[in-house]
C-alpha positions in Angstrom: -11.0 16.4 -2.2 -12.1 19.4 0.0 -12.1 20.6 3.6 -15.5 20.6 5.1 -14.5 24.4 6.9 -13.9 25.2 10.6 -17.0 26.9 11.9 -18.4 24.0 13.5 -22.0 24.1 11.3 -23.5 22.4 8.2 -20.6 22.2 6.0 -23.8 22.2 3.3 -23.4 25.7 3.5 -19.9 26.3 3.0 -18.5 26.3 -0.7 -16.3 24.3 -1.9 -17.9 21.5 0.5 -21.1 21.4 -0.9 -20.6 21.1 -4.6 -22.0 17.8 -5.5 -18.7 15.3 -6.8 -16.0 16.9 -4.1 -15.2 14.1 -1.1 -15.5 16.6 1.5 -13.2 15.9 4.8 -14.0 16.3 8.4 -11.9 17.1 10.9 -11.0 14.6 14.1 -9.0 14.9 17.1 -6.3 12.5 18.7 -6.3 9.6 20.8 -4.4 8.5 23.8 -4.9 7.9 27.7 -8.5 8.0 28.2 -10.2 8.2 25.2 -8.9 5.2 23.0 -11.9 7.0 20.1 -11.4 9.9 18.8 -14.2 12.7 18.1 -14.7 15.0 15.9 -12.8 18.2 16.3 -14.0 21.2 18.2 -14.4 23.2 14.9 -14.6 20.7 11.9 -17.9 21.3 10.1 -20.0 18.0 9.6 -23.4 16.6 8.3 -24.6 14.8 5.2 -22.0 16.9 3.1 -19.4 15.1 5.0 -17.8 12.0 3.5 -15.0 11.2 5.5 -12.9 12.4 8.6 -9.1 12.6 9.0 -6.3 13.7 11.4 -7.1 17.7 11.7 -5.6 18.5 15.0 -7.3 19.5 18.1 -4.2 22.1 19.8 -6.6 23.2 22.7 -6.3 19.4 24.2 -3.3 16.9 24.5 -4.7 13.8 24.4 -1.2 11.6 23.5 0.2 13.1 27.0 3.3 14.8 25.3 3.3 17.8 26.3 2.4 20.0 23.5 -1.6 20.8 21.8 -2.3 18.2 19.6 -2.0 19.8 16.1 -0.7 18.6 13.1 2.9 18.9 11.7 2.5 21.4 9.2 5.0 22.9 6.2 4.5 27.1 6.6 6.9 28.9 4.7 10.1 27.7 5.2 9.3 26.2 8.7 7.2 23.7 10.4 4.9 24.4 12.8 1.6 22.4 14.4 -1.6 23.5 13.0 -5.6 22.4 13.5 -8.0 22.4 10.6 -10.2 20.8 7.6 -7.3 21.7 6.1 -4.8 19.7 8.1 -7.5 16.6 7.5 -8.2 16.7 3.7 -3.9 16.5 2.3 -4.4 13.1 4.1 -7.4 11.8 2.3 -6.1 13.2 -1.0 -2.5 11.3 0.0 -4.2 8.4 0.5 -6.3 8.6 -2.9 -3.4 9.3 -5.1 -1.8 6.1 -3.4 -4.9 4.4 -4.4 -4.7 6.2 -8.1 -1.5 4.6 -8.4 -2.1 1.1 -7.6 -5.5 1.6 -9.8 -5.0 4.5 -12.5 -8.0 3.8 -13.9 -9.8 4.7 -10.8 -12.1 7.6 -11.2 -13.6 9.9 -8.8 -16.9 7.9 -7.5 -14.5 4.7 -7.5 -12.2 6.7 -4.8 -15.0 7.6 -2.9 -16.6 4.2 -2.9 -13.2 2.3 -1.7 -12.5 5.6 1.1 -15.8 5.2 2.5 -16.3 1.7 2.4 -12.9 1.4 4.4 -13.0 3.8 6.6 -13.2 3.3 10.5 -16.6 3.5 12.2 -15.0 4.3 16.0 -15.2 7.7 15.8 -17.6 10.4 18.1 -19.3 12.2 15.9 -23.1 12.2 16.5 -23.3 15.3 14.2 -22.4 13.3 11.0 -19.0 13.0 9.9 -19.3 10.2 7.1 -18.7 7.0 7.3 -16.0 7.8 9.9 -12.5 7.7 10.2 -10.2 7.5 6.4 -8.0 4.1 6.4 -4.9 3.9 4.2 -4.3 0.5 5.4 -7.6 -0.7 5.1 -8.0 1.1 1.5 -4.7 0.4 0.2 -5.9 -3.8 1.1 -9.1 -3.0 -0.7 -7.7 -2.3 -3.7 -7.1 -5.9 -5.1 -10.5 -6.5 -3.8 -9.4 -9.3 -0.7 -10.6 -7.6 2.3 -11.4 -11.0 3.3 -8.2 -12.1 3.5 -5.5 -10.9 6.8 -4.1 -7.9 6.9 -2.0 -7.3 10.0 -0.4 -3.7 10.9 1.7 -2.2 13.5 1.7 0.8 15.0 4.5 2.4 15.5 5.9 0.0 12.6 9.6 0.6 13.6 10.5 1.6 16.8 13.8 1.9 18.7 13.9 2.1 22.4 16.9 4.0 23.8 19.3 3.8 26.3 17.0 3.2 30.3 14.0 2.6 28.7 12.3 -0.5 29.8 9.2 -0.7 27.7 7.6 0.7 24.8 4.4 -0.4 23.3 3.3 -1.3 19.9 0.0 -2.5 19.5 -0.5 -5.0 16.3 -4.0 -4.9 14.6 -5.7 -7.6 12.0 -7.9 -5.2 10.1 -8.3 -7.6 7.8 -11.4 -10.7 8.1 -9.4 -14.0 8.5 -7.3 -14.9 11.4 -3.3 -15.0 10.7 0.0 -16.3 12.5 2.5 -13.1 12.6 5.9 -13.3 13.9 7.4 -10.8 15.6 11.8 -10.2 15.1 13.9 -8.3 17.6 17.5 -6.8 16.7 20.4 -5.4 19.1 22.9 -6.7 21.5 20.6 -7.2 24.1 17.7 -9.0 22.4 17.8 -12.1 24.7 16.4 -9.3 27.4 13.4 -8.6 25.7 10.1 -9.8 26.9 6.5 -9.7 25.0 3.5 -9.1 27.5 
């Protein structure tokens, strides 16, 4: 699993994205207020080398309105620091493989790219060619026993805890999977008899 390189060309001419069995990664920005899809980043290389697209960072915009560049929360040294690259985007697809390795550890290299493609999220902006889109965990990891068809509801954030004079936070719940489901939804804390679902 390789980083497609940060020149914003053909990642067929950049080594190690073109040799023939890597899964080579893309590069996407953030989402927030005004852009609900993501595109690819500024520098990520793309084209038919491309097989996927992950979380690389995009530091020269803030898109989630905190603040801060949008980068990604990097280990350098013996700090942390926010970063932008292929090579930000590609630990996430190899995370996500090894989780799939270890639900499946018979699965081999073409199986892994198979189940990360065929999962992966079309909504991104990429007209260049970044793969079949956006990488999946949730949608991978429910493809694993073979029952996409089945419901598969997530949250996101899936724990949250809303402090002292805040008054809303959101949390938007999504059924990636094909069949329709009944969820429930459990509140904690003193005050839960405030709390109010829009």
């Amino acid at each position: 699993i390789v980083a497609a390189g940060n020149d914003d060309i053909d990642a067929a001419e950049f080594t190690p994205a073109n040799a023939p069995d890597a899964i080579t990664v893309a590069a996407h920005g953030n989402t927030g207020p005004g852009r609900a899809t993501p595109r690819k980043a500024s520098y990520s290389n793309f084209g038919d080398k491309v097989d996927i697209a992950a979380p690389g960072g995009e530091q020269g915009e803030d898109i989630d309105g905190d603040g801060q560049g949008d980068g990604v929360l990097s280990t350098v040294d013996e700090f942390v620091t926010f970063y932008q690259g292929t090579s930000m985007a590609s630990p996430h697809v190899a995370g996500i493989a090894m989780l799939l390795k270890s639900l499946d550890p018979q699965m081999n290299q073409e199986e892994a790219r198979q189940l990360l493609t065929s999962t992966a999220s079309a909504d991104l902006d990429c007209p260049e060619g970044c793969g079949a889109g956006r990488v999946s965990a949730a949608r991978a990891v429910h493809a694993v026993g073979g029952d996409l068809d089945g419901p598969f509801v997530i949250a996101s954030p899936s724990f949250i805890r809303v402090g002292r004079g805040q008054t809303e936070t959101p949390v938007i719940f999504k059924n990636i999977g094909a069949a329709a489901t009944l969820g429930e939804l459990d509140v904690g804390g003193a005050n839960r008899s405030d709390f109010k679902l829009d």
